[in-house]
Wavefront OBJ file of the C-alpha trace (Angstrom):
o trace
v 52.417 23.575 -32.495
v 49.360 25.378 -33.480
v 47.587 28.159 -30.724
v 44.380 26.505 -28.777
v 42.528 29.473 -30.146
v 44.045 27.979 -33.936
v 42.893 24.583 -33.085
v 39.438 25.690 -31.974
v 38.740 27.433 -35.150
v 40.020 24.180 -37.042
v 37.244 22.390 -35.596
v 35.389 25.203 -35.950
v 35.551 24.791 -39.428
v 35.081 21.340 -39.884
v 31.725 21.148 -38.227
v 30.732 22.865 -40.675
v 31.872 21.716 -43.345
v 30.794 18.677 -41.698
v 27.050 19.519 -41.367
v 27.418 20.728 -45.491
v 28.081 17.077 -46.138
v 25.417 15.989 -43.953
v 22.645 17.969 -45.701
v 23.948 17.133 -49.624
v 23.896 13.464 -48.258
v 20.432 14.176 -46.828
v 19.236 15.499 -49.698
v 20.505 12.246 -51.967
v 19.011 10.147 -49.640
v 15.568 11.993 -50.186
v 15.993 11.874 -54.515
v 17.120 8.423 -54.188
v 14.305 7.535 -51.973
v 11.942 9.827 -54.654
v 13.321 7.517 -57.437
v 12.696 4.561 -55.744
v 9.263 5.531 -54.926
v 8.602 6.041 -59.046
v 10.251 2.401 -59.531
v 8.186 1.137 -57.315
v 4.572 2.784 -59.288
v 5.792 2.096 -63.072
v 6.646 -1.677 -61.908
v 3.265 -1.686 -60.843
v 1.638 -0.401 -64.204
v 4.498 -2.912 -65.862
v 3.173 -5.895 -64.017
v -0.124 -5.135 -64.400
v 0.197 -4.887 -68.390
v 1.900 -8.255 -68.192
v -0.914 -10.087 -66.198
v -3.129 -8.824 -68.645
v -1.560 -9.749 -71.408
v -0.612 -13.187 -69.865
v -4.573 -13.162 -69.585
v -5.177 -12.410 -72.781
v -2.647 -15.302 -74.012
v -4.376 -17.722 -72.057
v -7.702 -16.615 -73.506
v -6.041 -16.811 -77.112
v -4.783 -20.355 -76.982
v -7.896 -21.351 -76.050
v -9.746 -19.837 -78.887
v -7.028 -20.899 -81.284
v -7.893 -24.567 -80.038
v -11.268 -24.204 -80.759
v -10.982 -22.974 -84.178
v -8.457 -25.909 -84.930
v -11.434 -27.902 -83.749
v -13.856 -26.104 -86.279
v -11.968 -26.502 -89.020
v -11.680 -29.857 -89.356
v -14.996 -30.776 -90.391
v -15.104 -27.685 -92.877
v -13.300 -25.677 -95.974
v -11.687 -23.134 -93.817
v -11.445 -20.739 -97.080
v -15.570 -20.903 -97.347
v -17.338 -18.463 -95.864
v -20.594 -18.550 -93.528
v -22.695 -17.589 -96.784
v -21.195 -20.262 -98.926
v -22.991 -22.856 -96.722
v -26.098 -20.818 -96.336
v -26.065 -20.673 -100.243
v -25.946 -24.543 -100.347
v -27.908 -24.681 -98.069
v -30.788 -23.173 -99.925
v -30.575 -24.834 -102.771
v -30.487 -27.965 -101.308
v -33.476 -27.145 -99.590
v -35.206 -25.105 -102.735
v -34.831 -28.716 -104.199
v -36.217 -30.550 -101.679
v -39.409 -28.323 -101.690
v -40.205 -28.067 -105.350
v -38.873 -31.133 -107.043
v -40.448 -34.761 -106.855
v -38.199 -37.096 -105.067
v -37.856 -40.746 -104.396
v -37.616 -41.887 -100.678
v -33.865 -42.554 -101.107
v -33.295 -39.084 -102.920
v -34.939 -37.158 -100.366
v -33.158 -39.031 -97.378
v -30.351 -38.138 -98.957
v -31.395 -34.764 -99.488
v -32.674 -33.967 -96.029
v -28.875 -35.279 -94.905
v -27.563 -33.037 -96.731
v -29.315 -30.370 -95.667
v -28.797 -31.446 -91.517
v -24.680 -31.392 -92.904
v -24.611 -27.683 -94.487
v -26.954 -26.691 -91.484
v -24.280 -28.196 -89.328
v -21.337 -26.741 -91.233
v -23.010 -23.667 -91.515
v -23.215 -23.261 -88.052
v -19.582 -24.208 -87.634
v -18.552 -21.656 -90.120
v -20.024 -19.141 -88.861
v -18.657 -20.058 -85.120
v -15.293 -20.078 -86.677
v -15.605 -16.298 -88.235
v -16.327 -15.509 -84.807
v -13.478 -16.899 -83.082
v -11.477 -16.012 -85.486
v -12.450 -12.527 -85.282
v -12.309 -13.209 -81.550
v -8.349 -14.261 -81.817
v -7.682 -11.037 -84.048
v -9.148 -8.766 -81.374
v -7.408 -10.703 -78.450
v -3.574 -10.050 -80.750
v -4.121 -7.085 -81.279
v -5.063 -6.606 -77.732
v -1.582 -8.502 -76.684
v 0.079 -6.177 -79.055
v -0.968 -3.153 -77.565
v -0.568 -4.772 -73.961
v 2.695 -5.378 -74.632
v 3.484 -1.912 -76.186
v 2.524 -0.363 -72.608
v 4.298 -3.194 -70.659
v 7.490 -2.138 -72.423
v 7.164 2.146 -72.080
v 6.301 1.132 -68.379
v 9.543 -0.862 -68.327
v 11.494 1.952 -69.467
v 10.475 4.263 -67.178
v 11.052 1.771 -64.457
v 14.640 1.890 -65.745
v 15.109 5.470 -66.141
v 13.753 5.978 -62.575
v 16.413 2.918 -61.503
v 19.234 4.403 -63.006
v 18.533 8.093 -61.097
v 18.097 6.064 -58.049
v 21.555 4.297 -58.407
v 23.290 7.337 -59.238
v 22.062 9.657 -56.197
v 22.619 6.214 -53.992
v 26.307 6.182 -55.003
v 26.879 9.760 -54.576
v 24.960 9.662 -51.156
v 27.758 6.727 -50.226
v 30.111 9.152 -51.457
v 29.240 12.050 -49.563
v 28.856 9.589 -46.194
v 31.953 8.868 -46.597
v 33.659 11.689 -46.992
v 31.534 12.927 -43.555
v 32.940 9.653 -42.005
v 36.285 10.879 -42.823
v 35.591 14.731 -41.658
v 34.398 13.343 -38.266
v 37.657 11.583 -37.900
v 39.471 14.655 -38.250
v 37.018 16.280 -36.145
v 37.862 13.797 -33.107
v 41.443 14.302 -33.921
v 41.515 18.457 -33.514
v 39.423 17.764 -30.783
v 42.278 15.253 -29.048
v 44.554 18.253 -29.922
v 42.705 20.964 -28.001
v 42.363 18.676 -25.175
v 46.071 17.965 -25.243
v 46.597 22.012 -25.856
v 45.023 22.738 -22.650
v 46.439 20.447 -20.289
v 49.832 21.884 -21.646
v 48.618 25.851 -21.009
v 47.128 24.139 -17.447
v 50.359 22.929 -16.598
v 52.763 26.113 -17.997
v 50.482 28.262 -16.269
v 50.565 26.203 -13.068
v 54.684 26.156 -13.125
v 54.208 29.747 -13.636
v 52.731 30.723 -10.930
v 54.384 28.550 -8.552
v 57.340 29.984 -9.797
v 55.646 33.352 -9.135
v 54.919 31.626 -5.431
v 58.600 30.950 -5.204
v 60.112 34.600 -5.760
v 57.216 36.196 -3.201
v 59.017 32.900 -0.713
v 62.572 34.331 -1.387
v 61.860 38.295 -1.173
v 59.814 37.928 1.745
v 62.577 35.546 3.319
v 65.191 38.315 1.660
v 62.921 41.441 3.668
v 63.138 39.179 6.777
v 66.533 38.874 6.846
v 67.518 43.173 5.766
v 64.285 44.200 6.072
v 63.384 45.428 2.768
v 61.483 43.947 0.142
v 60.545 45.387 -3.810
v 57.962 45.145 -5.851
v 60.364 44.116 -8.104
v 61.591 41.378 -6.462
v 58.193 39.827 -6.012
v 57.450 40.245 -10.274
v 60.690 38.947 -11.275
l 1 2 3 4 5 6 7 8 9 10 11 12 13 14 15 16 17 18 19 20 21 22 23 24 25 26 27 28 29 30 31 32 33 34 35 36 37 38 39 40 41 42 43 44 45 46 47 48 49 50 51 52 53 54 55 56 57 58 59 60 61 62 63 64 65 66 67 68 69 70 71 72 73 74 75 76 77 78 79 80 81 82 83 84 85 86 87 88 89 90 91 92 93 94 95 96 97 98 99 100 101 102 103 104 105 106 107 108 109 110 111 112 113 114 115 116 117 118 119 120 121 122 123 124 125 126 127 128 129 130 131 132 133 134 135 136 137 138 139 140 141 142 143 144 145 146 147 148 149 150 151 152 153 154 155 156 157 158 159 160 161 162 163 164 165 166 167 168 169 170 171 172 173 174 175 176 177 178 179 180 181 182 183 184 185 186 187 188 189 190 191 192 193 194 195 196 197 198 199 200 201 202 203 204 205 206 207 208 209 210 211 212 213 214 215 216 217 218 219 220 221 222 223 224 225 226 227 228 229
């Protein structure tokens, strides 16, 4: 059985060893926590990027409806100028040649339809200009949305692994403590033994000063080595 002054040094020992594991733990807790904090601002950015591109989506459909719209009264493949060109003419014609009534109704219709379809045309460069800047906006939205999700990643995965070894070192504290409590029954235990072999020793002691005292009574001499034995 080991010496109380043995066991106290065990225990010694293990507090701290214990209070080792308690600051490495301590100090996971604080990356993990540090990690999480970075998940926590990149999801931000990440989600932000998304609602914007959502936004943009949104904004896109509704331009490509419009241009379907457009181009059904219209040559898509003619530009804006094409109808301004026709337009001209048509109108040239109307100015400087002599008409009938029925020609120049006809002519001033067709002059309210290029008008018309040169309005649309030139609507529909617009929008369609409109939808390349919004895809190319979605595009680069996107782009960010998925760096941003990386990085949320990266900073998830550093969180996970200082979590786990944080568990790990708890654990391995929880177990310390145990043994702690344990060496600490021990000692306990230790003393009450050296409490009780000291008390039988010194009523022992008590006993031999009873029988050379009762010894000196009865010849009259007593020893100091009768009292030590």
């Amino acid at each position: 059985m080991k010496t109380l002054e043995k066991l106290e040094q065990e225990k010694q020992n293990k507090i701290e060893r214990a209070e080792k594991l308690r600051e490495k733990a301590q100090k996971k807790k604080e990356k993990r926590n540090h990690e999480n904090e970075k998940v926590s601002e990149y999801k931000e950015k990440r989600n932000k990027k998304n609602k914007e591109k959502r936004k943009k989506k949104e904004q896109l459909e509704e331009i490509q409806q419009e241009i379907e719209e457009l181009s059904q009264d219209i040559d898509t493949n003619k530009s804006p100028s094409y109808y301004k060109d026709q337009y001209n003419k048509i109108y040239w014609k109307y100015q400087t040649e002599p008409t009938s009534p029925d020609k120049e109704k006809e002519l001033v219709e067709k002059l309210e339809e290029f008008e018309k379809k040169k309005e649309k045309a030139q609507k529909l460069k617009q929008k369609k200009k409109k939808a390349r800047e919004l895809r190319e906006q979605i595009k680069n939205l996107e782009t960010e949305a998925n760096i941003y999700h990386k990085v949320v990643t990266k900073h998830a995965e550093k969180s996970e692994k200082n979590h786990q070894e944080m568990i790990s070192l708890y654990q391995k504290l929880d177990n310390l403590e145990e043994e702690i409590d344990q060496v600490k029954a021990k000692i306990k235990k230790r003393r009450k033994i050296n409490k009780n072999s000291n008390t039988r020793e010194k009523a022992l002691k008590n006993e031999k000063a009873e029988e050379s005292l009762k010894e000196f009574k009865e010849k009259g001499k007593i020893t100091i080595n009768n009292i030590t034995q």
